[in-house]
N, C-alpha and C positions, 0 to 999 in steps of 0.2 A: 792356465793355458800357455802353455810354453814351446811347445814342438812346433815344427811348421806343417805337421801334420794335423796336429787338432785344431789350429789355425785354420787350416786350408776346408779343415771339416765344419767348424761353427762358421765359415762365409757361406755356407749351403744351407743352414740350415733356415728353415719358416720364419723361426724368431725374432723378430727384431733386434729386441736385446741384446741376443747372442751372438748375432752379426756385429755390432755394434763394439762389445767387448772385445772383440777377437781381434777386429781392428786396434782396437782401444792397446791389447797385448803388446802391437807392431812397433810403439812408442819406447824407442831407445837401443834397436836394434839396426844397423844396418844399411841404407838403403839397397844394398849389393841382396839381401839378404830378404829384403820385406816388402818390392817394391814392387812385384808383380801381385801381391798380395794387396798390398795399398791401390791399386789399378782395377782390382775387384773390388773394392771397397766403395772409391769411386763410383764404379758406375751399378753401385748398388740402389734396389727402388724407393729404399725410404731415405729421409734426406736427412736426416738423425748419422745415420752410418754414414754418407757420403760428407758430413758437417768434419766428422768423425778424423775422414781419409785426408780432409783436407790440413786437418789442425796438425796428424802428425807426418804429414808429409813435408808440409812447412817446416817442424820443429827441429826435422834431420837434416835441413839446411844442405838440400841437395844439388850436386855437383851440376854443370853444363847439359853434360851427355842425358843427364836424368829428366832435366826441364824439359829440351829437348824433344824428347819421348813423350812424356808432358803433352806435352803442344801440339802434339797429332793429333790429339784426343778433340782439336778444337775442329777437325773436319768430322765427325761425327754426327751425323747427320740426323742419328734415329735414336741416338740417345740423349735427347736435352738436357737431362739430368750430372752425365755425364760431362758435357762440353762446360755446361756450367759450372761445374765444379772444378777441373780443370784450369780455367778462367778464372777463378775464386782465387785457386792457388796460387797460380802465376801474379793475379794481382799483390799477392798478404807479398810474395817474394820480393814484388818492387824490381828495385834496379838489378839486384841479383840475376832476373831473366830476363835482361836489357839484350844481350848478343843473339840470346835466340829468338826471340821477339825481333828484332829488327830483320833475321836472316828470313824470316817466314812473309815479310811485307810483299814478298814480290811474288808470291803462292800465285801458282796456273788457279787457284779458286776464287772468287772474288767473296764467297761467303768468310773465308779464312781469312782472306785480307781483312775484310770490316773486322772481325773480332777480333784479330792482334791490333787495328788501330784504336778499335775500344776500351780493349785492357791497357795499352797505350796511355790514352788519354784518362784512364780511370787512375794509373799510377804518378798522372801528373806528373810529372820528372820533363824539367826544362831540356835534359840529355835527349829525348825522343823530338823533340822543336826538327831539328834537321828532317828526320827520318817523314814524319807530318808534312812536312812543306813541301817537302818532292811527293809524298803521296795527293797533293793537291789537284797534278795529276793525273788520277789511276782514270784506268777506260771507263772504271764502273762509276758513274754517280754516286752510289750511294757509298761507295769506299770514300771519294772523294770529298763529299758532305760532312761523312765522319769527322775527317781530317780537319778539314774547316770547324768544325764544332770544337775536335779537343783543344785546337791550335786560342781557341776562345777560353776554354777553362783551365788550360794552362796558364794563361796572363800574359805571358812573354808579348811586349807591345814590340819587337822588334822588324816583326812580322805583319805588321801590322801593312806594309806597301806589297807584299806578296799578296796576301788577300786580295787587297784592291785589285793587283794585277787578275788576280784569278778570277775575281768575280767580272771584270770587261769580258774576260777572254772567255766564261763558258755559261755561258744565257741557259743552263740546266736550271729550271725553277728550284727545285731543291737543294741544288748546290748552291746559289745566289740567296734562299734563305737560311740556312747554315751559316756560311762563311759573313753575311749581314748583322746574324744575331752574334756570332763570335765578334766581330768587331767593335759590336755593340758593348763587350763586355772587355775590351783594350780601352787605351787609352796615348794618344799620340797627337798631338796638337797641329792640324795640318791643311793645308786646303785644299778640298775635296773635287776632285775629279766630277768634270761634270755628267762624264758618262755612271757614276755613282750616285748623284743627285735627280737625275732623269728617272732613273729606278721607281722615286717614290710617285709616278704617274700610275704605275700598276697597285693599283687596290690591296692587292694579297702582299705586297713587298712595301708598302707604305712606312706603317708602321715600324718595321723593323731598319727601313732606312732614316727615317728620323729618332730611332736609337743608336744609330751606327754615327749618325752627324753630331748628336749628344756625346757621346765618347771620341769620334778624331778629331772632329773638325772645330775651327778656329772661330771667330767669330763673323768670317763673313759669310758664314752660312746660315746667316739668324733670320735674315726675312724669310729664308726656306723658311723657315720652322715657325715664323710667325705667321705664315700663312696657314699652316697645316694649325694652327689655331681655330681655324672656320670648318676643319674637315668634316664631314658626316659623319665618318668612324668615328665610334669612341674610343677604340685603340689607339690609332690613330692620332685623336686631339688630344692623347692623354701623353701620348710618346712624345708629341710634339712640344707640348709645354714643359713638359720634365727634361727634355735637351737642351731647351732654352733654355733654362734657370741652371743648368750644369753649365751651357759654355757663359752665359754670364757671371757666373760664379768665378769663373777661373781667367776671366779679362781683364787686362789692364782696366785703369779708371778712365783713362778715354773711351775705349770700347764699350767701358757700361755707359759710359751717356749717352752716346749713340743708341744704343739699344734699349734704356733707358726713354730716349725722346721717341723713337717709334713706339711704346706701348702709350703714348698719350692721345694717341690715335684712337685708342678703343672706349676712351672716356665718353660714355654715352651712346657708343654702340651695338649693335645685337651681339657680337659677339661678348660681350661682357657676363649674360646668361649662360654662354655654354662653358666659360671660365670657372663661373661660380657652380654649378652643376658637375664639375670635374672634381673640385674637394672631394678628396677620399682620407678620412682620417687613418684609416690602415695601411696607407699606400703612403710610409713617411716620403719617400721623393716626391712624388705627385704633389703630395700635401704642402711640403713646404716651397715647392711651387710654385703654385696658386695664390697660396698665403703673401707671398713677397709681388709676387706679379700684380695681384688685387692691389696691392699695395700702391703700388710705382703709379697704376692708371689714374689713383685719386677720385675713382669712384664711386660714392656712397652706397651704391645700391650692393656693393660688397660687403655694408656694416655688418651684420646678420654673419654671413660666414666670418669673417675674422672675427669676430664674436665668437663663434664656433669654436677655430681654432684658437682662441685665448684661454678659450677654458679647457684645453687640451693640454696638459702639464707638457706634451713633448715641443709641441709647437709656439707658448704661450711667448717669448722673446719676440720672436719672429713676425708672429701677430700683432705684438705692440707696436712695434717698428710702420708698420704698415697704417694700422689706427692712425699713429701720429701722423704720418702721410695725408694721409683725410682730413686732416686740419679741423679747423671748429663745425664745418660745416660735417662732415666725418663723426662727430662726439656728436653732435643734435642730430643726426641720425639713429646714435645709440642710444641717448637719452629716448626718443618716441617708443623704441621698444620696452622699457622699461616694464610699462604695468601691464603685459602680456605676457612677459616673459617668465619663464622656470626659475626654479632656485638659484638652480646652477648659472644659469642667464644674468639671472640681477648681480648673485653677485660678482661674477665677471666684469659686468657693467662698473659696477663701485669699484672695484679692483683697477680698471681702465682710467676710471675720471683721478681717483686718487696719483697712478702711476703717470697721467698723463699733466698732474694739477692744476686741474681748469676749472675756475673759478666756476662756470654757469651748469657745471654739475654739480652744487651744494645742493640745491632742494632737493634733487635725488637723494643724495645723501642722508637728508636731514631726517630723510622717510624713511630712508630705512635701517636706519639705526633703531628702528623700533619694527622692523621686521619678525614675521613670525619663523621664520629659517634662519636657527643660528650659524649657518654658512654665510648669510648674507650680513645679518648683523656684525660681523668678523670683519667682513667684506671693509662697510660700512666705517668700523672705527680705525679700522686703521688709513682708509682715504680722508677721514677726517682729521687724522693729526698729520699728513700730509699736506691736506689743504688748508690747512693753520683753525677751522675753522671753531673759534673762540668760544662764537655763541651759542657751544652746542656744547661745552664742558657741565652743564650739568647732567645731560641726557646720557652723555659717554657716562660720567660718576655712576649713575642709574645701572648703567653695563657691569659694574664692579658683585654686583649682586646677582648676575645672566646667572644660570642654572648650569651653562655650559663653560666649561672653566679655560677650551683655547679661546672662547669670546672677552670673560677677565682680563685674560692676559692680554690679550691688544687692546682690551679699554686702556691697562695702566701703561701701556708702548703708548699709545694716541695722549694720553694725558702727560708724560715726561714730555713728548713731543709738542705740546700749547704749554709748556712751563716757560720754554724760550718766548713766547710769545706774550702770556700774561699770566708773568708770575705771580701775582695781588692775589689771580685768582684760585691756581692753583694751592698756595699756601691757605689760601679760605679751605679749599678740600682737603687737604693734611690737618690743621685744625681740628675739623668734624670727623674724618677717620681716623686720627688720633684719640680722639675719647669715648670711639666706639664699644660696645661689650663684646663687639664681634673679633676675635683675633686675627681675624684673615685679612680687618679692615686696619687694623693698626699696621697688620705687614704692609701692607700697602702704601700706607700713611710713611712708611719706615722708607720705603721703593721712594716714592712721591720726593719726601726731605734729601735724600742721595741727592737726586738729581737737582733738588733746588741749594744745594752745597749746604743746606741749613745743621750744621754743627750743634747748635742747642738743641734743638730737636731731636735728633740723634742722639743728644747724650741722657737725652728725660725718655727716650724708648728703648737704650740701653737698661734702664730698670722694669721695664713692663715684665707683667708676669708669663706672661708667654717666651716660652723660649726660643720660637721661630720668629717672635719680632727682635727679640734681643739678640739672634743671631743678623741678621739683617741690619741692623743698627748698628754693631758693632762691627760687621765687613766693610760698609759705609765709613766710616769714619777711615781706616786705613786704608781705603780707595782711594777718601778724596785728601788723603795724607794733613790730617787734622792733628798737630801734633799737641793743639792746646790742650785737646781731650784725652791726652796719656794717662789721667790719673783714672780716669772714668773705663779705660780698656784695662788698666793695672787690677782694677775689682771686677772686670769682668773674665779676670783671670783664673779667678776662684768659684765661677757661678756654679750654679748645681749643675749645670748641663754641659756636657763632655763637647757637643758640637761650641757652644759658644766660649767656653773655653781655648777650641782650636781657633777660634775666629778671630779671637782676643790674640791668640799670638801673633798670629798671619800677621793681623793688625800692627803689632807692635812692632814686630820686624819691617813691615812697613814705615812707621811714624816713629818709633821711638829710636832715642840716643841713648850715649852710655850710661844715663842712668836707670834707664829699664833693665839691662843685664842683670842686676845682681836679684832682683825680682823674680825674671825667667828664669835664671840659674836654679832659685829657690821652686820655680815653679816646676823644673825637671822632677820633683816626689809626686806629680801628680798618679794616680794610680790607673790612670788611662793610656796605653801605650801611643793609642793615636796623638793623645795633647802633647804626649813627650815628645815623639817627633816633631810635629808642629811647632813648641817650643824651641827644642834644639836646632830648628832651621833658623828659627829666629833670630838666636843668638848668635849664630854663624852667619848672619844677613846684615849684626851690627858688628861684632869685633869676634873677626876668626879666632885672634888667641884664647880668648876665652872661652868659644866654643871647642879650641882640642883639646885644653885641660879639662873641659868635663868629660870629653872622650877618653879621654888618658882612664879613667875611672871607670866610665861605664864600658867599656869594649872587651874587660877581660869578662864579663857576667851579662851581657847583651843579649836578648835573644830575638828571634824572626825581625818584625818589621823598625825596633829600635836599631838593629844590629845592620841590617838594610842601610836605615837613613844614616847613620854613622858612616860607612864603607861611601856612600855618595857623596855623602862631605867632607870628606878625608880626602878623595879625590879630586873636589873644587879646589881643593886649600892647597894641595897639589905642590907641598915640599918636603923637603926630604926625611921630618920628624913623623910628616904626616903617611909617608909611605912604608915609615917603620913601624911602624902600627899598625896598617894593613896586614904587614906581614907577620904579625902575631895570632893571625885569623886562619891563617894555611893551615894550620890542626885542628880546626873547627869543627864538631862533631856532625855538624848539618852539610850536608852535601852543597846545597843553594849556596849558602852562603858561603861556603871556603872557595867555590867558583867563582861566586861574586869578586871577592879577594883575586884568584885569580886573574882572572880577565884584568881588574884594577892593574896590577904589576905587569899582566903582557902589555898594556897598551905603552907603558913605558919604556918598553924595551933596555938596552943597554944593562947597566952593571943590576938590575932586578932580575930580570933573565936568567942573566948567569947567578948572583949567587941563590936563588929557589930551583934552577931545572932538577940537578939531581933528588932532591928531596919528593919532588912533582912525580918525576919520571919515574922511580923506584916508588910512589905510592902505594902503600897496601889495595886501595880504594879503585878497582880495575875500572870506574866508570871516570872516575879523577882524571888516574891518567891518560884513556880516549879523550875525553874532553880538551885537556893537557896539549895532548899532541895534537888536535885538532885546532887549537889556537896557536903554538908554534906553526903551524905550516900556513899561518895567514903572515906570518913575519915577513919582510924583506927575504929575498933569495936566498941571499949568505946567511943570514940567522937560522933562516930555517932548515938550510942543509945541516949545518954546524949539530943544530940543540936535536934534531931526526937521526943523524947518524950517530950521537952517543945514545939516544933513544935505541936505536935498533943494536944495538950491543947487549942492553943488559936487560929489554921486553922479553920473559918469558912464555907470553901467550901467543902463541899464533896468529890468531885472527888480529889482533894486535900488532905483531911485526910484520905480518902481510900489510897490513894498512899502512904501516911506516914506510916498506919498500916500497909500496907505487906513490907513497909520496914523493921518497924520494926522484925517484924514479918522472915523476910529472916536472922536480924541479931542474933536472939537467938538459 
C-alpha cells in the first residue's frame, strides 16, 4: 500500500484492519504529505486505528503549524473519539506543543479552555506553572478548578500563596475544593490564613481543609486539627489525624512537646475509641498515625491495636516505640490478651516482651516455648535469649529438635545468647550435643563451642565424621584466631571434603604464620579449583611474595576462576612486577578474563595506558576493543581525548568510530 491513492481508498473501507494498515503505511512519510490522511485516521470509529493515528503522528515529530491544526480538533464537539485522540497526541508531544497550547488558553470556548488545561496539567511540565496561575482566573469555574487541580499535580510549592489568594477571593464550591485538594498535595510550611481555616466549618470542605493544613501549615494549626479528632466524618477524622502526625513530624522538638502535651489530654477519653477505630492497615499514612499518636497518649486501652500494627511488618518500629510508651502498665495490658489471642497475636506479644526485656513477661514466655504454632515458638526463643532467661535453657535445647528448622535456628541464636550468662551450663549442652549420633546435633554442639571460645572442642570436632561439623569447627577456630590449633587446620587441609578443605585455608590465612606457607604452597595441587583459590588467598594474606612466585607459575596455564583469583591478587599486591604479569594476560583466549586484565591496567592509568592502548585498540577481537574504548573514555578528560582520538584514526568499523566520535565529541 504505497500510493496515496490506495491510502486514501483502504481509510473507506468497512474493515478494520485495512483501515488500520493504511494508517499503519502513513509511518515515515511526510507530514506535508500524510497528514490529512492521518486526520482521517484519527477520527476514525474504532479506536485500534485512531491508537494507530496517534502513534505515527507522534513519530513524525510534527512541526508548530501541524500541532496547531491538531488542536482544533479539541473543539469537536460530536466527535469524542476524535478530541480524544487528538489530546492523546499533544499529550505523548509534551513540551513540543507548549506554544500552541498556551496560545489556545484564552479560546472564546470554555470547553477548549478546560481541555488545553487538562492536557496541560496531564503533561506536567513546571514551564505551563505561569500559564495555570493566570487561568486561576478564567470566568468559567470549571476551567478554573482545572487549573487549581493541575497547579496540585504538578508540585510546584511555589504557588502555593496564589492558591490561598484564590481560594479567599472565589467562594465557587468547586473551585475552593480543587484548588484545597491541590494544596493538599504542596507542601510550604506557613501559617495559614484564617479565612482558610474557617473553611473547614463547611462539612463538604472539611476534610479537605485539614489536608491542606497537613501539607502548609505550621504547627500552630494543630489544635485545629486536634479538634477535628472528635469530628463525626470519618473523612474528616481521618484527614485530621494524618495532618497531625505530618506537621508533627516535620517540627522542631519544641513544637513536638507542645503537641506532644496536648494529646495527654485524650488519655482516658471517648475520643481515644474513635483514634483506635481509625487504624487502617492499608492506609500507611493513617496508619502510622494513629500508631504513634496511640502511642504519645499512654493509653492502654490502645494495647490490642499497636499489637495489630506490630505485627504488620511495615509498621512494626513504629509500634514498638509506642508500646514502650505504655510503660509496664502498657505490657500487662498485653500480657492479659495472651491466651485469647491468634498465632499471629501471641507471637507478637513475645516478640514485644523480648524487644521490650521486661522481666514480668517470662511466664508468658515460658508457655510458649512450648507453643503448638511454630511462629510463636520462634517468637518465644528468641525473647528468651533476650531476656537472659537461664531457667529455661533446657526447654530452648528441647527447640534444637522443633520439626521446623527457622525454630532451630533461634533456639541455638537464644542459646549463644545465655552462654554470656551461664556458661557451666551451656558447656553442659555442648557436651551432650557433642556425642550425639545426630549430625545436625554435633553442628550445633560445634555453633554452641564458637561462641564459648572453647578451642579444644573445636579441635576434637574438627575430626568428627560429618563434614558439616567439621566444616563448622574448623571456620571456628580461624574466627576466633586460635593459632594454637594450626596443626589441627594443617590436617584439615587434606580432609576428604573440598568444603572443609576451603575452610581450612580461610582458617589458616586467618591464624597462621610463616610457617603454614610452605604447607599451603604444597596445598595449591589440591585438584579442586575452589581449594586453590581459597589456598592462594591464604598465602597472599600471610606473605605476598610468596604468593606471586607461585603466580609467576600458575598464570601462564591458569584457567576461569583460578585465573580470576590470581588477576585480584595481583591487583592487591599492587606493584610494579605484579602489573607485569597482568599484562601477560591481554592475549588471553577468554574474553572475561583478558578484560579482567584489562580494566586491571586502566584503573592504573599512566605509563599502562600508554604502553597496551595500541595493542588494545588495533584488537582483532571487535568486542575488546568496544570494551577498550568504553573504559578509556571513563579516563580523566585529557587521557581520554588523547587514547580516543589515536583510536579514531585507525577503527575500521563504523559503528565503532561513530561511537568514538560522540565520545569525543561529549569530551570538548
Amino acid at each position: 500500500m504505497e500510493s496515496h491513492a490506495d491510502i486514501r481508498q483502504a481509510l473507506r473501507s468497512s474493515d478494520e484492519e485495512t483501515r488500520r494498515e493504511a494508517v499503519h503505511a502513513l509511518r515515515g512519510k511526510s507530514l506535508s504529505e500524510s497528514r490529512d490522511a492521518l486526520f482521517v485516521g484519527l477520527a476514525d470509529v474504532s479506536w485500534r486505528v485512531r491508537k494507530e493515528a496517534v502513534d505515527v503522528f507522534v513519530a513524525a515529530d510534527p512541526e508548530e503549524a501541524c500541532i496547531t491544526d491538531l488542536l482544533e480538533f479539541l473543539r469537536n464537539g460530536d466527535n469524542a473519539g476524535l478530541r480524544n485522540s487528538a489530546a492523546e497526541a499533544i499529550i505523548r508531544l509534551g513540551l513540543r506543543a507548549a506554544t500552541p497550547l498556551i496560545g489556545m488558553v484564552h479560546d472564546d470556548e470554555a470547553d477548549v479552555r478546560k481541555f488545553v488545561v487538562d492536557v496541560m496539567g496531564t503533561i506536567a511540565d513546571a514551564g505551563f506553572v505561569p500559564v495555570l496561575l493566570a487561568t486561576l482566573s478564567d470566568p468559567d469555574v470549571n476551567v478554573a478548578a482545572a487549573a487549581a487541580e493541575h497547579l496540585g499535580n504538578i508540585g510546584d510549592s511555589s504557588v502555593v500563596p496564589a492558591l490561598i489568594d484564590s481560594i479567599i477571593g472565589n467562594d465557587a464550591l468547586i473551585f475552593r475544593f480543587s484548588a484545597l485538594t491541590a494544596l493538599g498535595k504542596l507542601s510550604s510550611h506557613l501559617a495559614v490564613p484564617a479565612e482558610i481555616i474557617a473553611l473547614a466549618k463547611q462539612d463538604i470542605l472539611r476534610a479537605s481543609v485539614y489536608e491542606c493544613l497537613g501539607s502548609i501549615g505550621d504547627d500552630s494549626v494543630a489544635p485545629i486539627l486536634l479538634k477535628g479528632f472528635r469530628s463525626r466524618q470519618k473523612s474528616s477524622r481521618r484527614s485530621a489525624i494524618t495532618a497531625w502526625y505530618r506537621i508533627f513530624s516535620r517540627s522542631s522538638v519544641t513544637a513536638r512537646a507542645v503537641m506532644e502535651n496536648s494529646l495527654l489530654n485524650l488519655k482516658g477519653s471517648t475520643v481515644l475509641p474513635l483514634l483506635i477505630e481509625s487504624f487502617d492497615a492499608e492506609d500507611a499514612g493513617l496508619a502510622e498515625a494513629v500508631t504513634a499518636i496511640l502511642g504519645i497518649t499512654g493509653d492502654t486501652r490502645s494495647a490490642t491495636t499497636l499489637l495489630n500494627a506490630f505485627a504488620n511488618e511495615r509498621y512494626t518500629g513504629i509500634a514498638l516505640t509506642s508500646l514502650k510508651r505504655l510503660g509496664e502498665d502498657g505490657l500487662a495490658a498485653l500480657l492479659t490478651l495472651y491466651q485469647e489471642a491468634d498465632e499471629v497475636s501471641r507471637s507478637a506479644i513475645c516478640t514485644v516482651v523480648g524487644e521490650l526485656a521486661c522481666p514480668t513477661g517470662s511466664d508468658v514466655i515460658q508457655e510458649a516455648l512450648g507453643d503448638a504454632s511454630p511462629m510463636v515458638r520462634k517468637a518465644a526463643a528468641s525473647a528468651a535469649g533476650r531476656l537472659g532467661m537461664t531457667d529455661c535453657i533446657s526447654t530452648v535445647v528441647s527447640l534444637l529438635e522443633d520439626s521446623d528448622p527457622e525454630v532451630t535456628s533461634v533456639a541455638i541464636a537464644c542459646l549463644k545468647h545465655l552462654a554470656a550468662l551461664d556458661r557451666n551450663a551451656i558447656q553442659n549442652v555442648v557436651r551432650e550435643l557433642g556425642v550425639s549420633d545426630q549430625a545436625e546435633k554435633r553442628r550445633n554442639a560445634a555453633v554452641l563451642s564458637a561462641t564459648l571460645g572453647d578451642g579444644d572442642t573445636l579441635s576434637l570436632l574438627v575430626k568428627d565424621e560429618d563434614p558439616g561439623v567439621r566444616q563448622i569447627a574448623v571456620s571456628a577456630i580461624g574466627s576466633l584466631h586460635l593459632p594454637v590449633h594450626c596443626s589441627v587446620l594443617l590436617l584439615a587441609l587434606v580432609d576428604e571434603d573440598p568444603d572443609v578443605r576451603i575452610a581450612a585455608a580461610e582458617a589458616l590465612g586467618e591464624v597462621g604464620g610463616t610457617e603454614v606457607v610452605e604447607p599451603l604452597v604444597h596445598a595449591m595441587e589440591d585438584e579442586d579449583c575452589w581449594v586453590q583459590c581459597a589456598v592462594l588467598r591464604a598465602i597472599a594474606g600471610i606473605e605476598q611474595d610468596r604468593a606471586f612466585s607461585v603466580m609467576e607459575s600458575l598464570v601462564p596455564h591458569a584457567e576461569e576462576l583460578l585465573m580470576v583469583t590470581c588477576l585480584e591478587l595481583l591487583e592487591s599486591i599492587g606493584n610494579r612486577a605484579a602489573f607485569e604479569l597482568v599484562e601477560t594476560v591481554l592475549d588471553h583466549p577468554d574474553h572475561e578474563i583478558m578484560m579482567q586484565a584489562v580494566g586491571i591496567l586502566t584503573r592504573q592509568g599512566g605509563e599502562w595506558l600508554g604502553s597496551n592502548a595500541e595493542r588494545l585498540l588495533s584488537h582483532p577481537n571487535h568486542a575488546v576493543r568496544a570494551a577498550w574504548i568504553d573504559l578509556v573514555a571513563g579516563l580523566p578528560a585529557e587521557d581520554a581525548r588523547h587514547f580516543l582520538s589515536r583510536a579514531e584514526k585507525i577503527e575500521n568499523d563504523p559503528q565503532l568510530r561513530l561511537r568514538i566520535v560522540r565520545l569525543l565529541e561529549s569530551l570538548t
